[in-house]
VOKEFI-180697 format. One record per residue (C-alpha): x, y, z; residue in one letter; chain; residue number from 1. Coordinates in nm, 3 decimals. Layout:
<rs>
         u         v         w   rest   kette    nr
         X         Y         Z      a       A   NUM
...
</rs>
This chain:
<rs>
         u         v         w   rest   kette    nr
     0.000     0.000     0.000      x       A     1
     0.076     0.346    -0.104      x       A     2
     0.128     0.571     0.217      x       A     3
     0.090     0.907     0.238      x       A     4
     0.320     1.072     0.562      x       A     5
     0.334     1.420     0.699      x       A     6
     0.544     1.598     0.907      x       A     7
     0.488     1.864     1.193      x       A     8
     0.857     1.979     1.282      x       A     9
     0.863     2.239     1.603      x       A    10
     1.138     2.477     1.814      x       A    11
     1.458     2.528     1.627      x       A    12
     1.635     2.546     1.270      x       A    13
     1.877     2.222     1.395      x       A    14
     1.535     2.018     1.478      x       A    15
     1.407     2.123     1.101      x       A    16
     1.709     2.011     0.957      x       A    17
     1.640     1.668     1.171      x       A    18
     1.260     1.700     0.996      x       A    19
     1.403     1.696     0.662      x       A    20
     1.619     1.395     0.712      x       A    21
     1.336     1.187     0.836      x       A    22
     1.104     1.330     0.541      x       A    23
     1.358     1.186     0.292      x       A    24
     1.427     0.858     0.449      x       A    25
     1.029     0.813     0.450      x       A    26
     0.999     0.920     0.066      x       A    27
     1.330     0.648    -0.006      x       A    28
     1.091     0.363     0.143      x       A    29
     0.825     0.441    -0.107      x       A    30
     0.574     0.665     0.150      x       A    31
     0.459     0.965    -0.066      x       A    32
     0.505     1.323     0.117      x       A    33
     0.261     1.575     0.202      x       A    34
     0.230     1.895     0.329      x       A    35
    -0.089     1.930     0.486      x       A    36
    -0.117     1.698     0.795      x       A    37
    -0.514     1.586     0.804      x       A    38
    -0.406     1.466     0.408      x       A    39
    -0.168     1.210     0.559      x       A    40
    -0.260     0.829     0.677      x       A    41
     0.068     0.890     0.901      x       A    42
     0.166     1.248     1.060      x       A    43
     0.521     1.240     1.282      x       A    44
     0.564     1.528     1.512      x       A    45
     0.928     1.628     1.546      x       A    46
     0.866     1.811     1.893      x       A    47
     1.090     2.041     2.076      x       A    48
     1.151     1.982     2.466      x       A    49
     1.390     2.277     2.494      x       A    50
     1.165     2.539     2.728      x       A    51
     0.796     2.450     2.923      x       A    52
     0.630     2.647     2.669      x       A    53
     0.770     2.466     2.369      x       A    54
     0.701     2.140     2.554      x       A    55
     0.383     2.258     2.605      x       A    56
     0.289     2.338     2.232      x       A    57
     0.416     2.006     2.116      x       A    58
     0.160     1.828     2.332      x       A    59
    -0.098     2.059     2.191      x       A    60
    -0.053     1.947     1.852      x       A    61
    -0.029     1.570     1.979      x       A    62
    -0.359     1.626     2.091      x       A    63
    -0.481     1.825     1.808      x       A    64
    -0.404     1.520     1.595      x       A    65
    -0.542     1.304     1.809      x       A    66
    -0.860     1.475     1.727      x       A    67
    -0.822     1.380     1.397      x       A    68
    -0.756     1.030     1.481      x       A    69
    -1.004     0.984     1.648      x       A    70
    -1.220     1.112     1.338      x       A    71
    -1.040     0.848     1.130      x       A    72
    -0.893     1.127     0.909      x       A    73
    -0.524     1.007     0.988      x       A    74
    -0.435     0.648     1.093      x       A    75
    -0.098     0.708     1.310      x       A    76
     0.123     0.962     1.538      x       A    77
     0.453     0.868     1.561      x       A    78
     0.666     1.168     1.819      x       A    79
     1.032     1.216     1.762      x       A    80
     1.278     1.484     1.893      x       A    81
     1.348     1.628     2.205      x       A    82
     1.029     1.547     2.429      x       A    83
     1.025     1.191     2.321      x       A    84
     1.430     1.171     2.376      x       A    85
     1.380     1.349     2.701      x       A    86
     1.073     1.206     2.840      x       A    87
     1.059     0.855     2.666      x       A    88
     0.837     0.622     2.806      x       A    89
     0.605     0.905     2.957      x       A    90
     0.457     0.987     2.632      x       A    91
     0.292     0.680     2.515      x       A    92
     0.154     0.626     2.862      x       A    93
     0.021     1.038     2.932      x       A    94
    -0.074     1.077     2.526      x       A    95
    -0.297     0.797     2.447      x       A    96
    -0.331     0.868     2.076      x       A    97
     0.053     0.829     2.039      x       A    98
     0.119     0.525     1.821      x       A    99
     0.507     0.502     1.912      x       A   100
     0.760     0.727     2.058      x       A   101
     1.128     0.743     1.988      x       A   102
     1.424     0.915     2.080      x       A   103
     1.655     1.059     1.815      x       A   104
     1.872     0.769     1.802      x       A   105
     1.626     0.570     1.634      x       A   106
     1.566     0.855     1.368      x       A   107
     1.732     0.651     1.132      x       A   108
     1.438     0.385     1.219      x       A   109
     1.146     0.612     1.148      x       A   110
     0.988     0.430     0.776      x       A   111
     1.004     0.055     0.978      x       A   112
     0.832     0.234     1.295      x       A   113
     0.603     0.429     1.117      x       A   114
     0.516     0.140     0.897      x       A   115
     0.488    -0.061     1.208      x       A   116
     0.249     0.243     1.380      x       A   117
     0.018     0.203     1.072      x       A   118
     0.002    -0.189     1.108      x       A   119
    -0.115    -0.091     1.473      x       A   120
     0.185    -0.220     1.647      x       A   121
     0.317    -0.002     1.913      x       A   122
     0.635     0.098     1.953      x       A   123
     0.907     0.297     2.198      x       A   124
     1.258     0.293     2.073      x       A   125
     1.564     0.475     2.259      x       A   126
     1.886     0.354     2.170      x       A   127
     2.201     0.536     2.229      x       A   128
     2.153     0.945     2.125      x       A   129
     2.481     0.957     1.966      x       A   130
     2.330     0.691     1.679      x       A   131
     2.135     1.027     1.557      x       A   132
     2.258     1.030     1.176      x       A   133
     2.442     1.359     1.101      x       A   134
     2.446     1.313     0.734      x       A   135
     2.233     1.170     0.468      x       A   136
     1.967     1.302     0.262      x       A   137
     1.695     1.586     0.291      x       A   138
     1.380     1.673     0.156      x       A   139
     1.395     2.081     0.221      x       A   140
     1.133     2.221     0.358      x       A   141
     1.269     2.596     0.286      x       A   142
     1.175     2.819     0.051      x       A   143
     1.421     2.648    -0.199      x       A   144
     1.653     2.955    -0.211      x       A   145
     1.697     2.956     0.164      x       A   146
     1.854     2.666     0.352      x       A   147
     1.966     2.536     0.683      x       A   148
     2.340     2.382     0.722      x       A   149
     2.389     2.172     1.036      x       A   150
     2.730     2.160     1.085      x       A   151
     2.751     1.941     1.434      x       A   152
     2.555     1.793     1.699      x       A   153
     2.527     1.772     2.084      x       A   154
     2.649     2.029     2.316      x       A   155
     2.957     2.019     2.601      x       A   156
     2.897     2.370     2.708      x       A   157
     2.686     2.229     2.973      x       A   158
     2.526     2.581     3.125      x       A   159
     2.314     2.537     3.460      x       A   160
     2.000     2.642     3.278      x       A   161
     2.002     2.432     2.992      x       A   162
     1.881     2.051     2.906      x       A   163
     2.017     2.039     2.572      x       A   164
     2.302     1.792     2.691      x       A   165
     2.141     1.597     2.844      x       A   166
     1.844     1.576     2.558      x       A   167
     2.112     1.623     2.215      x       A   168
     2.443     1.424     2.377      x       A   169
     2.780     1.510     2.367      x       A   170
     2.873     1.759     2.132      x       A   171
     3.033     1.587     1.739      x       A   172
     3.089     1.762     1.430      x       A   173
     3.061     1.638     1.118      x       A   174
     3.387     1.605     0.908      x       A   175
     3.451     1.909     0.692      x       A   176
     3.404     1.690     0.381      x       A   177
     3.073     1.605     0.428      x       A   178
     2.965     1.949     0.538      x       A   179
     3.123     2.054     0.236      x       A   180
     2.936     1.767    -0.049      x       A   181
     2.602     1.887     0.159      x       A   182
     2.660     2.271     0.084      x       A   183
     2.749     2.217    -0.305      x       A   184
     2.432     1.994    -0.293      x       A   185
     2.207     2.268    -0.161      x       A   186
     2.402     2.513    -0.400      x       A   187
     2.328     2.303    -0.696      x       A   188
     1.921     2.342    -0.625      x       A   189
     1.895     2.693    -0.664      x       A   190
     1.996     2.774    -0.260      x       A   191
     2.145     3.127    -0.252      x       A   192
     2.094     3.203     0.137      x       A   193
     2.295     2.958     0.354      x       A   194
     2.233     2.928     0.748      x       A   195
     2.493     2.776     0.874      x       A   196
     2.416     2.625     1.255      x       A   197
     2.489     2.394     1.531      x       A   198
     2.467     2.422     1.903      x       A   199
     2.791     2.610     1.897      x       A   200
     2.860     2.660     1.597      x       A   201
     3.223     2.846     1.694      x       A   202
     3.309     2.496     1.816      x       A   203
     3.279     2.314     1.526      x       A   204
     3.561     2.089     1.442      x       A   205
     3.718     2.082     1.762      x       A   206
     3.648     1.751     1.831      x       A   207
     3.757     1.637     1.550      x       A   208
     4.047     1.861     1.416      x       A   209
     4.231     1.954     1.782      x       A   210
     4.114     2.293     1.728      x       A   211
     3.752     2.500     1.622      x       A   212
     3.787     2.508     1.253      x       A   213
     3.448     2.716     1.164      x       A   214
     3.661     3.004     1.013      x       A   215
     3.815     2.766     0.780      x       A   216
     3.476     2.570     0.689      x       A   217
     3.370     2.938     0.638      x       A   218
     3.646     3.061     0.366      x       A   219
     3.558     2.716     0.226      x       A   220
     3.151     2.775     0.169      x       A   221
     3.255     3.079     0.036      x       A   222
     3.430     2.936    -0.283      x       A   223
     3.102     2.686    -0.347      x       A   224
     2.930     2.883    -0.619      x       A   225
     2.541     2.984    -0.609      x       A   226
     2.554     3.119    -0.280      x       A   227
     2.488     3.449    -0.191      x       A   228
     2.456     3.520     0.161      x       A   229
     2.604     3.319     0.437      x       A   230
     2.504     3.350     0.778      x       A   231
     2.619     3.234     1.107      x       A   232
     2.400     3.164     1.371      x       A   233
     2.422     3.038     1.721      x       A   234
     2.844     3.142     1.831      x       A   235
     2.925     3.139     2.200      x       A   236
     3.120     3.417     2.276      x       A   237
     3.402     3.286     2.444      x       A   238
     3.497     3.090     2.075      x       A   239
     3.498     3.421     1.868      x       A   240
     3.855     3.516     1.737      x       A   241
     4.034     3.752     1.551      x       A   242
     4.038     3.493     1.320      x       A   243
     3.666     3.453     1.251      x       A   244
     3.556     3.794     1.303      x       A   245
     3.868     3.871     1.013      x       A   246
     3.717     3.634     0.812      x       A   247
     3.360     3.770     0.864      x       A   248
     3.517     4.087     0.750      x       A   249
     3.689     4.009     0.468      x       A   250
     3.464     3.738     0.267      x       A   251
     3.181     3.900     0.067      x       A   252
     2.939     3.641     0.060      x       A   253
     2.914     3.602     0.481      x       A   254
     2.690     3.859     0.573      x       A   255
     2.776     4.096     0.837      x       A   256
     2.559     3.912     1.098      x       A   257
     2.685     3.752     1.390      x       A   258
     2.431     3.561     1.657      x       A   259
     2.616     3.530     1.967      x       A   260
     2.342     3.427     2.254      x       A   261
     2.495     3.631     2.568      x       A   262
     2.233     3.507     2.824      x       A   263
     2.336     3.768     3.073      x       A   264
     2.632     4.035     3.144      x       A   265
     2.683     4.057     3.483      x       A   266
     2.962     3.825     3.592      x       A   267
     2.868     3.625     3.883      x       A   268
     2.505     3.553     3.716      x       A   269
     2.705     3.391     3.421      x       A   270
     2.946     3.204     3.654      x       A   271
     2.631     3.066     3.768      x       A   272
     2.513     2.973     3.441      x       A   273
     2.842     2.745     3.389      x       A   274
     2.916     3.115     3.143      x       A   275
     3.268     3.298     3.154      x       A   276
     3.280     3.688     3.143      x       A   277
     3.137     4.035     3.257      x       A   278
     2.985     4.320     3.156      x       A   279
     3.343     4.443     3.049      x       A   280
     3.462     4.143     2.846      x       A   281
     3.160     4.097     2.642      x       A   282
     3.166     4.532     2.611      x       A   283
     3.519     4.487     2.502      x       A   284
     3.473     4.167     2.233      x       A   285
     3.137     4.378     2.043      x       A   286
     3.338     4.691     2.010      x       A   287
     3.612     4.513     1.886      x       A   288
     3.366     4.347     1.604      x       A   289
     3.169     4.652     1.582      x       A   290
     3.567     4.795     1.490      x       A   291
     3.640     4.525     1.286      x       A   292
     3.360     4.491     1.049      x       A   293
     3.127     4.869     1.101      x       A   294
     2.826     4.807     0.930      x       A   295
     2.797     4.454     1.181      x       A   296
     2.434     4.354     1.288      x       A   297
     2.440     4.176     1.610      x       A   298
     2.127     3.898     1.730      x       A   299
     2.192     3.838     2.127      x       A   300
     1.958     3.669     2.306      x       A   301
     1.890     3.712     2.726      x       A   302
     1.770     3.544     3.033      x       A   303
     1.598     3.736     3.307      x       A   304
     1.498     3.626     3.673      x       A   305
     1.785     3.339     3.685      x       A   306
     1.822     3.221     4.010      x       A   307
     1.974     3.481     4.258      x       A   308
     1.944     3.759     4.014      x       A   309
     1.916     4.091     4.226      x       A   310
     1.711     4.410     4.159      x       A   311
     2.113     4.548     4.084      x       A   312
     2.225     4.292     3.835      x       A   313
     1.906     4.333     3.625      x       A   314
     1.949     4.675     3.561      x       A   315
     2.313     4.606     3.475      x       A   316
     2.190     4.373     3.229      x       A   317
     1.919     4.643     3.085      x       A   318
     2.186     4.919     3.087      x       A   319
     2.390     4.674     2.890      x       A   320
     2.110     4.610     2.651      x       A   321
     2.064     4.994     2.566      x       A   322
     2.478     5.074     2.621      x       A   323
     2.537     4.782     2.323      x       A   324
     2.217     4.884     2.108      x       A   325
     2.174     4.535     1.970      x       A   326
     1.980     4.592     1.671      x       A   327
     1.853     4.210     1.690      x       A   328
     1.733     4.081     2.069      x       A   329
     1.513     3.845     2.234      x       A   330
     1.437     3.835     2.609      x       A   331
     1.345     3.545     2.759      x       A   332
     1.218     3.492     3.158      x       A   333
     1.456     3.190     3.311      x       A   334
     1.263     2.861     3.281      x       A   335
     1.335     2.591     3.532      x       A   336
     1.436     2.299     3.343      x       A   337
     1.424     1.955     3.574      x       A   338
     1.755     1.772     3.602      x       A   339
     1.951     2.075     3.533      x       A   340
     2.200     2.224     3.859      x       A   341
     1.994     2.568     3.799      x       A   342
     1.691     2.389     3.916      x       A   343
     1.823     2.317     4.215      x       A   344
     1.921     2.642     4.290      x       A   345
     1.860     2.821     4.604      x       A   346
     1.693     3.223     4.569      x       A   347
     1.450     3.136     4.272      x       A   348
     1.260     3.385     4.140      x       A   349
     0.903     3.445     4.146      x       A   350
     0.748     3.351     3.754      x       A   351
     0.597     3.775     3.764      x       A   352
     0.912     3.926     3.805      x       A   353
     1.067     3.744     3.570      x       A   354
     0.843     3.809     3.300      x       A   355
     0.796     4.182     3.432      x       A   356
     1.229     4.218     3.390      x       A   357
     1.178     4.056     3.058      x       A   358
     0.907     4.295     2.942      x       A   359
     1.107     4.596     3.021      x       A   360
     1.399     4.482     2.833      x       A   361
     1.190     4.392     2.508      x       A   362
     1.003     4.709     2.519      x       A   363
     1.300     4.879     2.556      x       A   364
     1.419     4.719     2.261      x       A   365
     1.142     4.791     2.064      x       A   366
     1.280     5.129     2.018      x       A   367
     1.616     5.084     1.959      x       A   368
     1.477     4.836     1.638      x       A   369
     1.288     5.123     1.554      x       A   370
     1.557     5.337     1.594      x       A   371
     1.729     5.121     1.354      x       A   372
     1.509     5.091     1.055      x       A   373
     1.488     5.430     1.115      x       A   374
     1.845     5.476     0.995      x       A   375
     1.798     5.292     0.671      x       A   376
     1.553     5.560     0.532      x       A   377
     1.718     5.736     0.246      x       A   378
     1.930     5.492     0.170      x       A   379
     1.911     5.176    -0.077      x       A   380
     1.919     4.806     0.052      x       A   381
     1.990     4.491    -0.122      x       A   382
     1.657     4.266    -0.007      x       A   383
     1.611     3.910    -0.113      x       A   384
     1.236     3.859    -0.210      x       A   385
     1.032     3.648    -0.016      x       A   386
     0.654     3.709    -0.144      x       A   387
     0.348     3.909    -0.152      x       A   388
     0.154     4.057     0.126      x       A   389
    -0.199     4.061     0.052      x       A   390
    -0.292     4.243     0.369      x       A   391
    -0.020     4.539     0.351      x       A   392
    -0.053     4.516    -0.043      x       A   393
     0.314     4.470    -0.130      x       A   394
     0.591     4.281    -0.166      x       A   395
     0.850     4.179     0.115      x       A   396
     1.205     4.008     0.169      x       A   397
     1.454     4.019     0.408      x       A   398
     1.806     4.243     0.422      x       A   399
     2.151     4.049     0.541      x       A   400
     2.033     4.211     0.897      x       A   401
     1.712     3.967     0.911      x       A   402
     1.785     3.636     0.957      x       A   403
     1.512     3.398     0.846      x       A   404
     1.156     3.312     1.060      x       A   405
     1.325     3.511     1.387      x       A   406
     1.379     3.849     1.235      x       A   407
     1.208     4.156     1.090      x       A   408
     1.136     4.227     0.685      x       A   409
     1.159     4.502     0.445      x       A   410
     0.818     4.613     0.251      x       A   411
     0.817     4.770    -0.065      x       A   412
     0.637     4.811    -0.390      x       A   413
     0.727     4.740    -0.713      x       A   414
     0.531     4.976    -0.966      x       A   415
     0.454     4.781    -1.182      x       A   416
     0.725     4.530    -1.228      x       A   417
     0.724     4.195    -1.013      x       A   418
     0.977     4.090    -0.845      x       A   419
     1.109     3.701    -0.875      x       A   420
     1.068     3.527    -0.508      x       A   421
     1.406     3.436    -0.439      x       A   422
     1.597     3.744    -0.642      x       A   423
     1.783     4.019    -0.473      x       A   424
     1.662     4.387    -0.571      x       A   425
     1.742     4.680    -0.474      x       A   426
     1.517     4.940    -0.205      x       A   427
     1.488     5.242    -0.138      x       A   428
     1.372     5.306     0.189      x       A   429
     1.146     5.555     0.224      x       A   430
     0.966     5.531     0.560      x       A   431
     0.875     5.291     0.847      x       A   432
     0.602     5.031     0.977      x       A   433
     0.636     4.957     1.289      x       A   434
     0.996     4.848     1.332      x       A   435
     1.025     4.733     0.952      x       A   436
     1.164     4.974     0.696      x       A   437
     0.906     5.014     0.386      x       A   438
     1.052     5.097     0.051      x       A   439
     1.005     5.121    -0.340      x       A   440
     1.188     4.843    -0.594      x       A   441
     1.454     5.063    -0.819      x       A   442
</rs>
């Protein structure tokens, strides 16, 4: 029998990329792909178990398809990624309409247990997380001129907060090789936007090579042809050198965009967090980028109400926030994540005042992203199209500064030409909306 499978991938870019392996490993085995959900006999939901509320929507959409289960419009649920890895065994037994369960070991499993879920045999498979396939092939689920490039897995960073150790493994990068054959791949089908990811991503090689080799993977994308923009995402501070940021600065096809998730600034909070630096260290490494390469957009994102923070280190952290002007932030109130050492902290805080310390740091921000945009009127941006809005009437795309799905977009018109979805044109700004700059095509 023919069977039709669909996918419902949640959380992050690295989990998508997971998504699109398991999509193409079902298609190899003869299962035909859809898009919509309710049009499959078997829907997998690739959850996220990073953060309570991201646990929380993946069992909303467990349930939501159990709905449709029940109505007989699909036939199985199969749940992969990090809930099922971190909670295992719980989710057959608290989600009755889960037909099997399996950690992301057994990813490499999923067309003989989704076959299995449709012949109604149960199953929950866990074998060791490192079996998680790095490589192999993938059915993107991008626009096809924008793609995701995992470049390792796993994490040894090991901050108090976070569970992604103990839910991803140990961290392991894929040999530069392979990252490479992937990229000309992705090239080859029309990709001109390249994301390139990881838990660290300024770790990558280490493991492998003695030393971090992600400048040298970088110089190496950047010969591939077909590729426009490349963008790095997800660098721990600590692991940015003169090397990399040189590198940033000198090739033309990395964008100048660097995401480097601080968490915090004041020193003792990070100590806590399993972090290194202060206020003064991370001051001293963005003015020395900010030197390096001027027209640098930085993405940061923080943690408020972390155990033991005082009245007097959150308004060192807000200062910081409006001293570095980050034109890209996201604030996020500490979530107590079980079986990490920051959940067993003494001098918690109370879930309103973290949220309140949050709020004041994103409205904060609101302006300075205004501010921002603000800048860019007058003057002419490259913008890779994206579509058309049919509620603002116009098109929209995305500068270097807007990473994809997290960031902002440009608007414009086109007056009378239209634009090719995936082309770069030119804008000229003219004015804002909102925080997003609104322009006309030259």
């Amino acid at each position: 029998m023919n069977y039709k499978a669909g996918i419902v991938s949640l959380g992050c870019a690295k989990n998508q990329v997971d998504a699109e392996m398991l999509l193409y490993s079902l298609k190899e085995r003869g299962f035909t792909i859809v898009n919509d959900p309710s049009k499959a006999d078997a829907v997998i939901v690739n959850t996220c178990g990073f953060i309570d509320s991201a646990k929380q929507e993946s069992i909303d959409e467990i349930i939501e398809l159990g709905k449709l289960k029940r109505e007989g419009t699909i036939k199985a649920i199969i749940v992969t990624g990090c809930l099922a890895e971190r909670y295992q065994n719980d989710i057959t037994k608290q989600l009755y309409e889960v037909d099997a369960a399996i950690g992301i070991g057994a990813n490499g499993k999923i067309a003989d247990v989704t076959l299995a879920a449709l012949e109604g045999k149960k199953t929950e498979l866990f074998p060791d997380k490192l079996n998680l396939p790095l490589s192999g092939g993938r059915i993107q689920s991008t626009p096809p001129y924008t793609a995701y490039l995992k470049v390792s897995e796993g994490c040894d960073n090991c901050c108090t907060y976070c569970a992604i150790p103990l839910i991803r493994g140990r961290f392991r990068s894929r040999p530069i090789e392979d990252v490479l054959e992937e990229a000309k791949e992705l090239a080859a089908h029309g990709v001109v936007e390249l994301n390139v990811i990881a838990q660290d991503t300024t770790r990558y090689g280490e493991d492998l090579y003695g030393k971090p080799q992600t400048a040298r993977l970088l110089s190496e994308l950047c010969k591939i042809d077909g590729f426009k923009w490349i963008r790095l995402l997800y660098c721990y501070p600590d692991r940015v050198t003169d090397e990399l940021i040189d590198v940033i600065a000198r090739e033309d096809k990395i964008v100048n965009y660097i995401d480097i998730p601080l968490q915090h600034c004041n020193g003792e909070i990070l100590k806590n967090m399993n972090r290194r630096g202060n206020r003064q260290s991370l001051t001293a490494l963005l003015n020395k980028i900010r030197d390096r390469i001027p027209d640098v957009i930085f993405r940061s994102t923080f943690i408020t109400g972390f155990p033991g923070e005082t009245e007097e280190q959150f308004e060192e952290l807000a200062e910081f926030a409006g001293e570095i002007k980050f034109q890209r932030l996201g604030c996020f109130p500490y979530s107590i994540e079980e079986d990490t050492k920051a959940a067993e902290f003494p001098d918690q805080i109370d879930e309103e005042t973290k949220q309140k310390r949050a709020d004041i740091i994103m409205e904060h921000q609101q302006s300075i992203m205004a501010e921002y945009s603000e800048s860019l009127i007058g003057t002419e941006v490259e913008v890779l199209v994206e579509g058309w809005d049919r509620i603002a009437e116009c098109w929209f795309g995305r500068t270097y500064a807007d990473a994809p799905e997290v960031d902002g977009c440009v608007f414009f018109t086109a007056e009378g030409k239209k634009p090719v979805i995936g082309d770069f044109v030119t804008v000229k700004v003219e004015d804002c909306m909102g925080i997003d700059p609104v322009g006309v095509m030259k």
